[in-house]
C-alpha positions, 0 to 999 in steps of 0.5 A: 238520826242526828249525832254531835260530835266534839272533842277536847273541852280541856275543862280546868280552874286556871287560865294558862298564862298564854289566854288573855280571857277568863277560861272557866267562863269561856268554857261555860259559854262554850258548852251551854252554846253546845247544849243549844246547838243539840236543842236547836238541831234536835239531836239524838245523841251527843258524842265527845272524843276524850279529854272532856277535863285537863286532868283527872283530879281536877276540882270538885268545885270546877266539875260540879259547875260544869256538871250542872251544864251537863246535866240540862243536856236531856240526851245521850252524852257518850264519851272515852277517855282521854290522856288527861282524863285518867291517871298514867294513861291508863282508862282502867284508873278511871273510877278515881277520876273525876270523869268517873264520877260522872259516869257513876252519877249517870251524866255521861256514859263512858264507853269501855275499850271492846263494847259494842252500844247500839245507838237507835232512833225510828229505823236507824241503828248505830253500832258504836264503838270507842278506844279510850287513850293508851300509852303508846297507842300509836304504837304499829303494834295497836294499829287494830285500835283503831280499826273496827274489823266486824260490824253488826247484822242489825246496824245500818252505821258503824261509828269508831272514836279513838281519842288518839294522834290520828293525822291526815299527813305525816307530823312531826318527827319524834311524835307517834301518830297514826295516818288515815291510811294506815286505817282506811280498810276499817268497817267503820263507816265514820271513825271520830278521833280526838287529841290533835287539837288542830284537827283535820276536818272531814274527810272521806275515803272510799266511802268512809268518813274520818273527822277531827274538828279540833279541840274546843277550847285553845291552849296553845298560841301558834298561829295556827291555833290563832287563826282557828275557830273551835267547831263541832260536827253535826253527823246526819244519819239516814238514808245517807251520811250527812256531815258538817261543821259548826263553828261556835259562835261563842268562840272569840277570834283568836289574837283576842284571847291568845297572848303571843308575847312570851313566845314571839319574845322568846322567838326574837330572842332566839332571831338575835342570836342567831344573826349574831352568829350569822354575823361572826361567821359572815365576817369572820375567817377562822381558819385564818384569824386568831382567838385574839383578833375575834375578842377585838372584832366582837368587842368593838361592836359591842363597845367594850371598854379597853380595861375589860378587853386588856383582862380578856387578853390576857386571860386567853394568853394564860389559857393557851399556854396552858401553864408551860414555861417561863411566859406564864408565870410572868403572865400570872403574876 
């Protein structure tokens, strides 16, 4: 049996401002280069992770294009939910998004939270099993979502996809996320996760094979996200699991389509400051200089005319006397 795995198409209308291309075409291209790849590898099934739109109301104009790409696929496609595929991360709205209609029209099948679809071809049976995106799903407390505890007598394979922040190392503090090793006693065989666009590859423990190849389409323009060539992974099932990843050919490299001016224009701006208080601070005493003689030292640098820096003057007098005494009001008037 032979399994494609991919996750996070973000398909949507409007270039973000940070792409220099055209998203929507990149985005055919993308998926008609998956529905070759599954004719080429002569796959059984197709498996997406979640966020298969980037909102739920997207356009019927938008999802009816893509449809028809959908559509040509002539196996399987299985899918869960996405954050960006239903309303207030909640899967039970999604029969008023635009991924439910695809599940209503038989295009994709949408896999509900506790069911059990049993995946066949020759003499492998696969038990698969998805956990759609939930508010606080990386929560201690929904740690079981992501582990499968019980695995059926007739299936040769268990596989698990979880469209949630599942990490191979610690993240960013602030962001909930779930480590591989907080799930490695799961029966799943091979657990497919979504959401971390970034992606961590294949990794396996005792035995067991966690996978993330990383969105398909780029929103954002870190450097890490240019350096990154959007992949599928193509499962192997037989006597053995096979797995490996295929960079899309489709997929351009990425400082041709990721515009970082607006953020490296913000980073310099965000340099310059900083050295500018680097520079104060490097320069300037304060335990021993007055407010007045600051005023003079950044003035100067910046070339501050002498009316201006008379007005600057006087203004601190005014506010460190604080409107006690006679030297105020002479200032004042």
């Amino acid at each position: 049996m032979k399994i494609l795995y991919l996750t996070d198409t973000h398909i949507r209308g409007t270039t973000p401002k940070n792409r220099k291309d055209n998203i929507v075409e990149t985005l055919e291209k993308k998926i008609n280069e998956i529905a070759d790849l599954a004719e080429q590898y002569k796959v059984d099934y197709i498996l997406h992770g979640g966020d298969l739109f980037d909102r739920p109301d997207i356009s019927i104009s938008i999802v009816s294009k893509f449809a028809s790409i959908l559509n040509k696929i002539t196996v399987p496609i299985y899918i869960i939910c996405g954050n960006h595929d239903i309303y207030g991360h909640n899967p039970d709205t999604i029969n008023r998004t635009m991924l439910g209609l695809l599940g209503a029209l038989n295009i994709v099948h949408i896999i509900k939270d506790d069911e059990k679809i049993f995946l066949k071809k020759d003499d492998v049976t696969v038990q698969l099993t998805g956990q759609s995106y939930i508010y606080n799903l990386d929560d201690k407390s929904n740690l079981k979502k992501y582990i499968v505890s019980e695995k059926d007598k007739q299936a040769n394979y268990s596989i698990h996809m979880v469209h949630g922040m599942l990490l191979d190392k610690p993240f960013i503090r602030g962001v909930p996320y779930t480590l591989l090793d907080d799930i490695k006693n799961t029966k799943a065989d091979i657990t497919l996760s979504g959401h971390y666009h970034s992606g961590f590859g294949i990794i396996k423990i005792d035995n067991k094979y966690f996978v993330n190849p990383g969105s398909i389409i780029r929103i954002t323009n870190s450097l890490k996200e240019i350096e990154r060539i959007p992949k599928v992974a193509l499962i192997d099932l037989n006597d053995n699991i096979n797995i490996e990843l295929i960079a899309l050919k489709t997929a351009q490299q990425g400082d041709s389509v990721l515009d970082r001016h607006e953020i490296e224009s913000f980073i310099y701006k965000n340099e310059r400051l900083f050295e500018f208080k680097q520079s104060i601070d490097e320069t300037v005493n304060f335990e021993k200089l007055d407010i007045n003689q600051i005023l003079l030292e950044i003035s100067n640098a910046e070339g501050v005319s002498e009316e201006i820096k008379t007005e600057a003057l006087k203004r601190i007098a005014i506010a460190q006397m604080g409107g006690i005494g006679d030297e105020y009001e002479k200032w004042n008037t």
